[in-house]
C-alpha positions in Angstrom: -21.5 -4.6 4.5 -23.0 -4.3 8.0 -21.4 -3.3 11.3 -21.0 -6.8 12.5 -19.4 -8.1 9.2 -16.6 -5.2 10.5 -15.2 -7.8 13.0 -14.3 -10.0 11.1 -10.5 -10.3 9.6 -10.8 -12.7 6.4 -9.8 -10.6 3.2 -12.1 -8.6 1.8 -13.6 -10.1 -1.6 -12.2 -8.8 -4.6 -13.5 -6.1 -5.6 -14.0 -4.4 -2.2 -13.2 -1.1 -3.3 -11.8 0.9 -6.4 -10.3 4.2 -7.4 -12.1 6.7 -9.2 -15.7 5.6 -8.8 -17.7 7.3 -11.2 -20.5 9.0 -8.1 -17.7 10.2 -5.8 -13.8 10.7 -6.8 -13.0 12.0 -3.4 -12.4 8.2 -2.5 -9.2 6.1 -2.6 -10.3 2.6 -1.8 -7.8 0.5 -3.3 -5.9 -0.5 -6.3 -8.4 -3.3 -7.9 -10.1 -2.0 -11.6 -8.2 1.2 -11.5 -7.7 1.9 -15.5 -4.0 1.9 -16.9 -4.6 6.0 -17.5 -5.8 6.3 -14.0 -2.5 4.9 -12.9 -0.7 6.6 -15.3 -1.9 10.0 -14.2 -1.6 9.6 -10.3 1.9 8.4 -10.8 3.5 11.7 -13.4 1.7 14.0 -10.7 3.7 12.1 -7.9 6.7 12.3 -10.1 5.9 16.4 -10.1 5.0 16.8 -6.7 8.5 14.5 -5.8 10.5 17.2 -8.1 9.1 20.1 -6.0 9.9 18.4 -2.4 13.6 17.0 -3.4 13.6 21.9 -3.3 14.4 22.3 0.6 11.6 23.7 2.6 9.4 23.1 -0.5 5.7 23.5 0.7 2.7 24.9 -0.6 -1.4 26.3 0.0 -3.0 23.9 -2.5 -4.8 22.5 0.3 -5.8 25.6 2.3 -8.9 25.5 3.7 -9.1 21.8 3.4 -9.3 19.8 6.5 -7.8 16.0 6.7 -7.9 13.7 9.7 -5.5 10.8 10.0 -7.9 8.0 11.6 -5.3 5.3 12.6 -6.4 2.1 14.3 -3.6 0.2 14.2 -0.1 1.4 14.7 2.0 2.6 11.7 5.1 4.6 11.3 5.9 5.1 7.4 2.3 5.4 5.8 1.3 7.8 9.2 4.3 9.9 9.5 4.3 10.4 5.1 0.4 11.4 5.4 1.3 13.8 7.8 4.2 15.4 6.1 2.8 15.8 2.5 -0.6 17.3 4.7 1.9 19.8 6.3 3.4 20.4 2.5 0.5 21.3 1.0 -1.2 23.5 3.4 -4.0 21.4 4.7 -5.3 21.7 8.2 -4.9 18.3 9.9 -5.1 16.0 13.3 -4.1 12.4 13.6 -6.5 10.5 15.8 -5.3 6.9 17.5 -7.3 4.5 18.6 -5.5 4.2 22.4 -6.9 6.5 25.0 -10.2 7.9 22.2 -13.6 6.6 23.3 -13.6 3.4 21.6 -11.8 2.0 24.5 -15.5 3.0 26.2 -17.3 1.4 23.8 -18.1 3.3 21.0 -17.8 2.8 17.5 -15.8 3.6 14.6 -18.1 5.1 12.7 -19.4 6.9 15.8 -16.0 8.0 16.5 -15.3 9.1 12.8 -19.1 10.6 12.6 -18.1 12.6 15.5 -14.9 13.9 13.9 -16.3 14.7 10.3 -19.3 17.0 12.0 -16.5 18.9 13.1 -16.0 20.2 9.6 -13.4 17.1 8.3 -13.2 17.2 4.4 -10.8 13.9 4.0 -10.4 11.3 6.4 -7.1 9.0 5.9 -8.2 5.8 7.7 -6.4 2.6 8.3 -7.7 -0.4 10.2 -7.4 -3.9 10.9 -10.7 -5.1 9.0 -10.9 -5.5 5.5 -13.7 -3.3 3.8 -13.6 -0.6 6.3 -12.9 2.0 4.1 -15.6 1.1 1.7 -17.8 0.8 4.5 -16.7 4.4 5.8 -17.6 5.9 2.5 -21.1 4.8 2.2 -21.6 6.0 5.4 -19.6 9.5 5.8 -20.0 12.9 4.4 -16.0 12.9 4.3 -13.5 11.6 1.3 -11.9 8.5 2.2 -8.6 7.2 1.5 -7.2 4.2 2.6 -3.9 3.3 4.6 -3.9 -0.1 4.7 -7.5 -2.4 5.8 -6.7 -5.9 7.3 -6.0 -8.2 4.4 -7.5 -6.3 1.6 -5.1 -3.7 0.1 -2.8 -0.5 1.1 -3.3 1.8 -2.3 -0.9 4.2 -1.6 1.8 1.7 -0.5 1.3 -0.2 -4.4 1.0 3.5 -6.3 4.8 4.1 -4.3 5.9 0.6 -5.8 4.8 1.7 -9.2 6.2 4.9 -9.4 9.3 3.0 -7.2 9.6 0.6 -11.1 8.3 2.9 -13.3 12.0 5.1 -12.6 14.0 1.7 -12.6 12.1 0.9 -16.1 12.2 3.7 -17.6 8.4 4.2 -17.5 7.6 0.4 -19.4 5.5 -2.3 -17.6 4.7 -3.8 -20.9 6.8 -7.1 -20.5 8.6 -6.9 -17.2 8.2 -9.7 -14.8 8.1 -8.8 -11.1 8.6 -11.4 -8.3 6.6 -11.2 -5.2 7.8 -13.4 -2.4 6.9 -14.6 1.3 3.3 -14.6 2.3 0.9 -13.3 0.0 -2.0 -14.5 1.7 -2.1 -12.1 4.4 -0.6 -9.3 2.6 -2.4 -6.1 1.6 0.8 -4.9 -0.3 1.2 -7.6 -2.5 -2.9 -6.8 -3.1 -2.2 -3.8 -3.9 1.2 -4.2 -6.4 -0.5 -7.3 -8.0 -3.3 -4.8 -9.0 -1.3 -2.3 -10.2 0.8 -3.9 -11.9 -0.9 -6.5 -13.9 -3.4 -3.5 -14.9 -0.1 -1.9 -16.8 1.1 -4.8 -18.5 3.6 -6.3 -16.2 3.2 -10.3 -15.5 3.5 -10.8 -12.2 5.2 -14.0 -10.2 4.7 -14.8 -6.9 6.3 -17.4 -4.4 5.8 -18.3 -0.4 5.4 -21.0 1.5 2.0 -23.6 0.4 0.3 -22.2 3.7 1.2 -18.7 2.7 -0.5 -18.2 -0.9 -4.1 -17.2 -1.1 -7.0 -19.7 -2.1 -8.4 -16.7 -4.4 -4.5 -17.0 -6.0 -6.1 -17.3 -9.4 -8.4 -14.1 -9.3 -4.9 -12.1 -8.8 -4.0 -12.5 -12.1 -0.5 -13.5 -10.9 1.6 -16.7 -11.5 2.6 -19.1 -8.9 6.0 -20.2 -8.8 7.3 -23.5 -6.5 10.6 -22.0 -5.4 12.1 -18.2 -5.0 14.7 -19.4 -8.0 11.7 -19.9 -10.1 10.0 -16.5 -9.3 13.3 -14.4 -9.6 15.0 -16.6 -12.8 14.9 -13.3 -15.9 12.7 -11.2 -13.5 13.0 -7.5 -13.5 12.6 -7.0 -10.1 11.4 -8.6 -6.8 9.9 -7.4 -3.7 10.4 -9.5 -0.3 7.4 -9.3 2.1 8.0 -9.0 5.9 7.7 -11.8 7.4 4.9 -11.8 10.5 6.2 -13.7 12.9 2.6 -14.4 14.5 2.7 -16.6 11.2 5.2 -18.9 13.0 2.7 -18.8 16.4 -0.2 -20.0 14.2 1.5 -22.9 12.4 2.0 -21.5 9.3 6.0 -21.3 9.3 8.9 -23.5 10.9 11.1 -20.5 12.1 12.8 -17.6 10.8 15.9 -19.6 10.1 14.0 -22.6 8.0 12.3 -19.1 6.1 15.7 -17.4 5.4 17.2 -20.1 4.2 14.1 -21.8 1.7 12.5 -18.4 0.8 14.8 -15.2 1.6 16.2 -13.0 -0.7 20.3 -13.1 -1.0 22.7 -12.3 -3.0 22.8 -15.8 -4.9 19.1 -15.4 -5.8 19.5 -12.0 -6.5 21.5 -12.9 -9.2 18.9 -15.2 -11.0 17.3 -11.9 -11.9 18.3 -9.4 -15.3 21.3 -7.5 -14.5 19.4 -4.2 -14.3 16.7 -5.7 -11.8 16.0 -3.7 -8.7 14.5 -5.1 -5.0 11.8 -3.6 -3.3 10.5 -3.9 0.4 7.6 -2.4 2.0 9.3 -2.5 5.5 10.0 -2.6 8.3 12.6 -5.1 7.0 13.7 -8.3 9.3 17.5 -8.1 7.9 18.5 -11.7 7.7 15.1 -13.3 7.1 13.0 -12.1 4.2 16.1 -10.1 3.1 19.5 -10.6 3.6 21.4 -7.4 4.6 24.0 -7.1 1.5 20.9 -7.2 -0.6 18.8 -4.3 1.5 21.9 -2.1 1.9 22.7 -3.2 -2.1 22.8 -1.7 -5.3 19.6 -3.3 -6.8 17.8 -1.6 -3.7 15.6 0.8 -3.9 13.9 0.3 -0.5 14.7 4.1 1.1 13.9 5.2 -2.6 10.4 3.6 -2.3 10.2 5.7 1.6 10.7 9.1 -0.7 8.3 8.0 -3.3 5.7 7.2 -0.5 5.6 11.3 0.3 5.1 12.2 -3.0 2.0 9.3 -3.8 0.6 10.5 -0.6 0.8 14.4 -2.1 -0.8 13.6 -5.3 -3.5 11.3 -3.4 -4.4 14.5 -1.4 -4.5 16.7 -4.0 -6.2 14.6 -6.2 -9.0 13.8 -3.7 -9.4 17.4 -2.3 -9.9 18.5 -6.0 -12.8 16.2 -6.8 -14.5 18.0 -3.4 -16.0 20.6 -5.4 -16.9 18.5 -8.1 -19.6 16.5 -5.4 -20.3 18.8 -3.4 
């Protein structure tokens, strides 16, 4: 991939970026030919490091002497605010760098920007950005272990290793032969990327429903099932997650209006109860209560949306530790 290809914001094609890679672990790329074991692992060390933080004041100096900048181009709340926190936890020295008021606004670029920063000593650099393939792109070109918050339309890793570990609790630790429904607009989605890949690599079979002008033309590659309506997705399904609904989707062309989406393809408490009775409902957030999901469903007993916020700290703590372990191993 070249600088200019950087521009553009098309997904990424499959295969843009996996776990694990056999000449540097440092990296976490994305989700896409992880192995089941590889999963499997990340997720019981999440489950351990979530143990030791539910202790009050819990922190640690795994990462001492490890240094960890939080390279975010486009705004985020949940994903920047956990990185930060399980940094703090686990004794890592770190700084968060925005793109608003840094010199890109005079016209340098982000790899200058992040070669400056990783001569400055920087071991792991936690990146997100609005074009797909950055991340990969980053790593071919930095002396610095990358891990990826989220790039364009390709995948957020850390936000799909959260859902798992999110199901793997509310299925007592089986994939094998749960169906999980993924609804609203899978094209543009980097979570439902990333908890297709997942998922379908630990035996789960995996539905997903949205509006026609809101399902990828790659749908096939996914390895996930298209369903016409939400009923169809959700009838006997284990669980369901409702994607946020963009409303520069509706600017575009590509939806009616938040009402018309509530009402065809938003999760209530009538659809809910398509699903098994031990089904649970996921939601990346930020939520739009009363159009992807109504708010007796988010505030519900199936929920496990503020569940999946806890789980995000620990994935991000076993990410980190994981990553700043394999630093020896390359260097």
């Amino acid at each position: 991939m070249d600088r200019t290809s950087l521009m553009g914001h098309a997904p990424a094609p499959l295969g843009a970026g996996a776990f694990l890679q056999a000449r540097d672990p440092r990296h976490l790329l994305g989700l896409d030919g992880v192995p089941p074991g590889s999963l499997l692992d990340l997720l019981e060390s999440a489950r351990r490091y979530r143990e030791k933080l539910r202790t009050p004041r819990w922190s640690s100096d795994e990462l001492r002497g490890v240094t960890v900048c939080n390279a975010f181009f486009e705004d985020s709340t949940r994903t920047r605010v956990s990185f930060e926190l399980a940094e703090q936890r686990l004794g890592a020295m770190h700084t968060t760098f925005t793109a608003a008021g840094s010199s890109l606004s005079k016209g340098e670029s982000m790899l200058d920007t992040l070669r400056v920063l990783t001569a400055m000593r920087v071991d792991l650099v936690v990146v997100r950005h609005r074009s797909s393939g950055s991340p990969k792109f980053l790593a071919r070109h930095l002396d610095a272990g990358i891990i990826n918050a989220g790039d364009g339309e390709h995948e957020h890793p850390t936000q799909g290793l959260l859902d798992l570990l999110t199901l793997r609790d509310a299925w007592d630790g089986r994939f094998e032969g749960r169906r999980f429904a993924i609804v609203g607009d899978i094209a543009h989605s980097r979570v439902a990327r990333s908890a297709i890949f997942g998922l379908v690599a630990l035996g789960a079979e995996v539905v997903i429903a949205g509006p026609p002008t809101l399902i990828p033309a790659e749908v096939d590659s996914l390895g996930a099932e298209v369903a016409g309506t939400v009923e169809e997705a959700m009838r006997g399904a284990d669980g369901v997650m409702a994607l946020r609904l963009q409303h520069e989707r509706m600017e575009s062309g590509l939806l009616a209006s938040p009402g018309e989406y509530a009402r065809v393809w938003g999760i209530h408490r009538e659809r809910v109860a398509l699903m098994r009775p031990d089904a649970v409902v996921l939601h990346p957030g930020p939520m739009n209560r009363g159009v992807e999901i109504a708010p007796d469903v988010a505030d519900g007993g199936e929920s496990r949306v503020f569940m999946q916020v806890e789980n995000g700290l620990a994935v991000r703590c076993a990410v980190l530790a994981r990553c700043a372990a394999a630093l020896g191993e390359v260097s």
